[in-house]
C-alpha positions in Angstrom: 158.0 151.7 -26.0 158.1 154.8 -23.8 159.6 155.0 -20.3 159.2 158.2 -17.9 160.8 159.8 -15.2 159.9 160.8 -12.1 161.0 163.5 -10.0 163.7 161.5 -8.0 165.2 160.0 -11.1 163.6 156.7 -11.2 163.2 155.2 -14.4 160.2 153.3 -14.9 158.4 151.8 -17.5 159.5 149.3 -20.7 163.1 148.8 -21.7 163.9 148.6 -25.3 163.8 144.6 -24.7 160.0 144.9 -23.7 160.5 143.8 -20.0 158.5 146.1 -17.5 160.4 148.0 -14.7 157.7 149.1 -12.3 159.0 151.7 -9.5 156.8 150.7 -6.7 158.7 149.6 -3.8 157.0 146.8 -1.6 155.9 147.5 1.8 155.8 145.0 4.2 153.5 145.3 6.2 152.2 143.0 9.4 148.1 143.6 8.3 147.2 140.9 11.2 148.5 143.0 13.7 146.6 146.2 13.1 143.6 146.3 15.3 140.6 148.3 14.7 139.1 151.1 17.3 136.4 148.5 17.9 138.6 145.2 18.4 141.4 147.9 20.9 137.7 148.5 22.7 137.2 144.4 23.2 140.3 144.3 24.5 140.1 147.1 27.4 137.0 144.7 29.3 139.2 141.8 29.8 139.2 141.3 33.4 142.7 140.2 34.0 145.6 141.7 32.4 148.6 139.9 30.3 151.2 138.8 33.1 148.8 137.9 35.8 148.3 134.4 37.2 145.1 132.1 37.2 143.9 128.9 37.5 141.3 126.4 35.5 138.0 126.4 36.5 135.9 123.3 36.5 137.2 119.6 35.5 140.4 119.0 34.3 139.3 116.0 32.7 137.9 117.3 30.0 140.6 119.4 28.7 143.6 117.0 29.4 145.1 120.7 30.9 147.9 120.5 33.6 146.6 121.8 37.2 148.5 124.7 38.7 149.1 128.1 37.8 148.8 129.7 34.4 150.3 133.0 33.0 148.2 135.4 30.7 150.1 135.5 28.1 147.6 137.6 25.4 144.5 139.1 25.3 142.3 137.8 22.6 138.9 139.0 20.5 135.7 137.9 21.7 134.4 134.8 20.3 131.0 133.5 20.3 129.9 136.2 22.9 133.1 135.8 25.6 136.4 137.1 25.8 139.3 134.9 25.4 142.7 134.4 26.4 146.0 133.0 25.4 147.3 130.9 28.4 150.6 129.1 29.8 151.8 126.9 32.4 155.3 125.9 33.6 154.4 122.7 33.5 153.5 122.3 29.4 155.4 123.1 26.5 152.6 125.2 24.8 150.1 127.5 25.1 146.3 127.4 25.3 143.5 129.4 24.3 140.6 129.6 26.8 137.1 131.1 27.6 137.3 133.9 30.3 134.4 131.8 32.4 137.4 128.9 31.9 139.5 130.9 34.4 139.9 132.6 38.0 142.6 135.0 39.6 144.7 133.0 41.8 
């Protein structure tokens, strides 16, 4: 079995055992947080900015949510036709996900 060289030195290919020695090197790469020109367009109508402060709209009832204020915390894709955000309040230990029709600036 043949190896070859290349032009830094690296050896690759199969050892006189038989065991392949490949020389690619793995890149690690985060592919869920590349964004596409489309998906960095979404994002640039979002009526309120990450870091601002709102408030629920409509009954809190429904969603079990804490009243008060809530921080943007992330701007997300559009889903089902409206923009969405990634929420949080002093007052719960976790974050939410809402419609922007779900929320008004304080």
């Amino acid at each position: 079995m043949e190896a070859w060289v290349s032009k830094n030195g690296v050896v690759a290919g199969y050892d006189t055992v038989g065991n392949y020695h490949g020389t690619r090197k793995r890149r690690r790469t985060n592919h869920h947080m590349r964004r596409t020109a489309d998906q960095n367009q979404e994002l640039a109508h979002h009526r309120f900015p990450p870091g601002n402060k709102v408030r629920l709209n409509g009954p809190r009832h429904c969603t079990n949510a804490a009243s008060g204020v809530y921080d943007i915390v992330r701007l997300l894709p559009e889903r089902d036709g409206e923009l969405q955000y990634w929420i949080k309040s002093d007052l719960e230990g976790y974050h939410r996900v809402v419609r922007e029709s779900q929320i008004a600036k304080v």
